[in-house]
C-alpha positions in Angstrom: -17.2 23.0 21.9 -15.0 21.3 24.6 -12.0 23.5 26.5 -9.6 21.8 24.9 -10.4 22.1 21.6 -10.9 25.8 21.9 -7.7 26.1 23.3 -6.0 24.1 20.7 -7.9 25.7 17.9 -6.5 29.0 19.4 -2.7 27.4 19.8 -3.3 26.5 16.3 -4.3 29.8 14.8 -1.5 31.8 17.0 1.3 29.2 15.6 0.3 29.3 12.5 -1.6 32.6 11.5 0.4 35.5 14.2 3.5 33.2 13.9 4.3 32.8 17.6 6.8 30.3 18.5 4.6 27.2 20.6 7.2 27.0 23.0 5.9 30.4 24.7 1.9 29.6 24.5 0.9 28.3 27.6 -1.6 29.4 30.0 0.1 31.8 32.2 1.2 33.5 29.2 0.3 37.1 28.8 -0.7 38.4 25.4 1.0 41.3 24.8 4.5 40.9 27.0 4.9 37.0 26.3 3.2 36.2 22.8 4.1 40.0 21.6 0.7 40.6 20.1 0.3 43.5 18.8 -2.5 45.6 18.0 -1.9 44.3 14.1 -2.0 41.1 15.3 -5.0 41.8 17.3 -7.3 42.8 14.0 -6.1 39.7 12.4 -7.1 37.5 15.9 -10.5 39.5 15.3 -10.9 38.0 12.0 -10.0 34.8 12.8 -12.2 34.3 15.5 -15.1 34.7 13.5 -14.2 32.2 11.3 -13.4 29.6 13.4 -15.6 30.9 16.3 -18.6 32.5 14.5 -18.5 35.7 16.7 -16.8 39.2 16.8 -14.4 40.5 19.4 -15.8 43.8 21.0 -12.7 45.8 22.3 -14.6 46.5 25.5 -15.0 43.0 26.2 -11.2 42.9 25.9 -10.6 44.4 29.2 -9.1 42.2 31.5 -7.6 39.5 29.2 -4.3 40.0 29.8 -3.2 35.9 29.6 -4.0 32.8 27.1 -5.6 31.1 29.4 -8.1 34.8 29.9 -8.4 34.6 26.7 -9.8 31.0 25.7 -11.9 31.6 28.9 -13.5 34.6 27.1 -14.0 32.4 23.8 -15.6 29.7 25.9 -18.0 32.3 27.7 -19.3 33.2 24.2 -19.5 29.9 22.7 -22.0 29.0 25.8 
């Protein structure tokens, strides 16, 4: 799967799923101060993911996401 598409697939599920406006998803953005996600938000991203993605999140692999951009990068490191 191609960067882009994992990023829009992820635009698309935070849009529509966690209900974040699009005008504040864009790279730079930070998770939790920007996009205000949650840690209820974050068990739905979980399960999202592995519909779309076909993997599970592992909290320790979290560490270090802190921005959108982190956070497709860590999708796209799976998917490889």
């Amino acid at each position: 799967m191609e960067r882009k598409e994992i990023e829009q697939k992820v635009k698309d599920f935070l849009i529509e799923d966690i209900e974040i406006d699009e005008d504040k998803i864009f790279p730079e953005a930070r998770l939790k101060e920007d996009l205000g996600i949650d840690s209820l938000d974050f068990v739905d991203i979980v399960v999202i993911v592995d519909k779309l993605f076909g993997f599970k999140i592992r909290q320790e692999e979290m560490k270090g996401i802190n921005t959108f951009s982190d956070f497709c990068d860590y999708i796209e490191r799976k998917l490889a």
